[in-house]
MILUM-409956 format. One line per 10 residues: number of its first residue (from 1); their letters; for each residue x, y, z of N, C-alpha, C. Coordinates in nm, 3 decimals. Atoms other than C-alpha are relative to their C-alpha. Layout:
BEGIN
NUM) a) X Y Z X Y Z X Y Z | ... .
This chain:
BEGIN
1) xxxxxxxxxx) 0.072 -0.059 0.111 0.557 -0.480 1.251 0.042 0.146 -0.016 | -0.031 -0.149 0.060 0.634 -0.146 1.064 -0.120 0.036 -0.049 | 0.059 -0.103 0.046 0.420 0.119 0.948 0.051 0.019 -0.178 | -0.007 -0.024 0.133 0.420 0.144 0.545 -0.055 0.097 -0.084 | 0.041 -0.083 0.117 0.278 0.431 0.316 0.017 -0.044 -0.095 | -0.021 0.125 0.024 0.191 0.243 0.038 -0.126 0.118 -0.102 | 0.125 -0.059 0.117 0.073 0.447 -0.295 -0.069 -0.080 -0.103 | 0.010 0.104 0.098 -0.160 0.208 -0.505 -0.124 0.023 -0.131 | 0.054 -0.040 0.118 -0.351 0.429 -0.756 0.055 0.146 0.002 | -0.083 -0.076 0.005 -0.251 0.736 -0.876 -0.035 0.123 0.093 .
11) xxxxxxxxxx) 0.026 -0.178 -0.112 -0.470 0.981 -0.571 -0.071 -0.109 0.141 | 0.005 0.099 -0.155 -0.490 0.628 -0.323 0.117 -0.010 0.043 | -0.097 0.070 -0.067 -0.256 0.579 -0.063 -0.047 -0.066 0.142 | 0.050 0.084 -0.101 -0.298 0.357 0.221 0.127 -0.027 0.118 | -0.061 0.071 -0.107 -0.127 0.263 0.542 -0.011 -0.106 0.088 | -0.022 0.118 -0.072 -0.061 -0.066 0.635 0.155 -0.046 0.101 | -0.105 0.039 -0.113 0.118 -0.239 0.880 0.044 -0.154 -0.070 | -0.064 0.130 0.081 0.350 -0.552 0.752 0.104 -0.027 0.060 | -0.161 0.014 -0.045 0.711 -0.707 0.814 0.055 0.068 -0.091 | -0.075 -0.002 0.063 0.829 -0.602 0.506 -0.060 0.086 -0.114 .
21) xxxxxxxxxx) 0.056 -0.109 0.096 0.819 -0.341 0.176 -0.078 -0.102 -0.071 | 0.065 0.115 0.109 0.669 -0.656 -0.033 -0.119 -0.096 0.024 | 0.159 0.049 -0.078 0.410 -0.769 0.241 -0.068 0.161 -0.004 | 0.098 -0.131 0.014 0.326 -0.390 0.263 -0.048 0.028 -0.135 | 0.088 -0.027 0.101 0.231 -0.355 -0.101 -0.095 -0.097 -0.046 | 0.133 0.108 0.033 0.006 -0.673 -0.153 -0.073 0.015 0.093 | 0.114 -0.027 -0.029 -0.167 -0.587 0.136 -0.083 0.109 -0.023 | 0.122 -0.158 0.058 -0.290 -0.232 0.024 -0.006 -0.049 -0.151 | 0.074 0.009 0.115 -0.313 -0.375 -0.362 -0.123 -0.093 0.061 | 0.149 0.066 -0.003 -0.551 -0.598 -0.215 -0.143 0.088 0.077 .
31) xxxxxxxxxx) 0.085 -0.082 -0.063 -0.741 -0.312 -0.056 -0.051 0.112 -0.081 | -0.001 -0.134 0.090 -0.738 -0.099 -0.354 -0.167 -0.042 -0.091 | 0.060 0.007 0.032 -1.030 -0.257 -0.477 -0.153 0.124 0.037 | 0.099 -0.114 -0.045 -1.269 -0.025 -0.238 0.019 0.171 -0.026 | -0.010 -0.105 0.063 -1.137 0.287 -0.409 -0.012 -0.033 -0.126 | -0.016 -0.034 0.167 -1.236 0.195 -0.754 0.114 0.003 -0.054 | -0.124 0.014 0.064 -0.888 0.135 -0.859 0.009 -0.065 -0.127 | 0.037 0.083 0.147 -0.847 0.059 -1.240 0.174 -0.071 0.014 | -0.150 0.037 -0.022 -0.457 -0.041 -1.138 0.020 -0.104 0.133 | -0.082 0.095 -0.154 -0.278 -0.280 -0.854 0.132 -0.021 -0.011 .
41) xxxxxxxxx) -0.218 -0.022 -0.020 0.094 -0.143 -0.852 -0.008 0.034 0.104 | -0.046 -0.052 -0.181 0.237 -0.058 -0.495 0.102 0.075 -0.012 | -0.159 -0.066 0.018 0.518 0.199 -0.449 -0.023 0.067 0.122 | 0.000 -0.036 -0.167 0.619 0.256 -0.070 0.031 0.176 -0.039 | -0.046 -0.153 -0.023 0.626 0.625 -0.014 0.057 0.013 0.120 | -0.043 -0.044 -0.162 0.696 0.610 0.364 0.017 -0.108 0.040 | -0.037 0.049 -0.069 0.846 0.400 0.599 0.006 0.020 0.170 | -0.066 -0.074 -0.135 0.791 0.440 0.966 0.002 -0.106 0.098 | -0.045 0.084 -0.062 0.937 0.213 1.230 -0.077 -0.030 0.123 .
């Protein structure tokens, strides 16, 4: 597992742990709900191994 930064509204970011950039953004859009998020896009900011 990797470490992901994982921006999914425009002042949420989240860090999850995943295999991959495409498992790391569905699991923080699915978490974006508890910030009131009016959006569910993902865009990795960080990567850490």
């Amino acid at each position: 597992m990797r470490e992901f930064t994982v921006r999914v509204t425009s002042i949420t970011t989240l860090a999850v742990e995943a295999e991959s950039e495409d498992e790391a953004i569905d699991k923080a859009c699915e978490e974006a709900w508890k910030y009131d998020a009016d959006e569910k896009t993902g865009e990795i900011l960080k990567e850490d191994d």
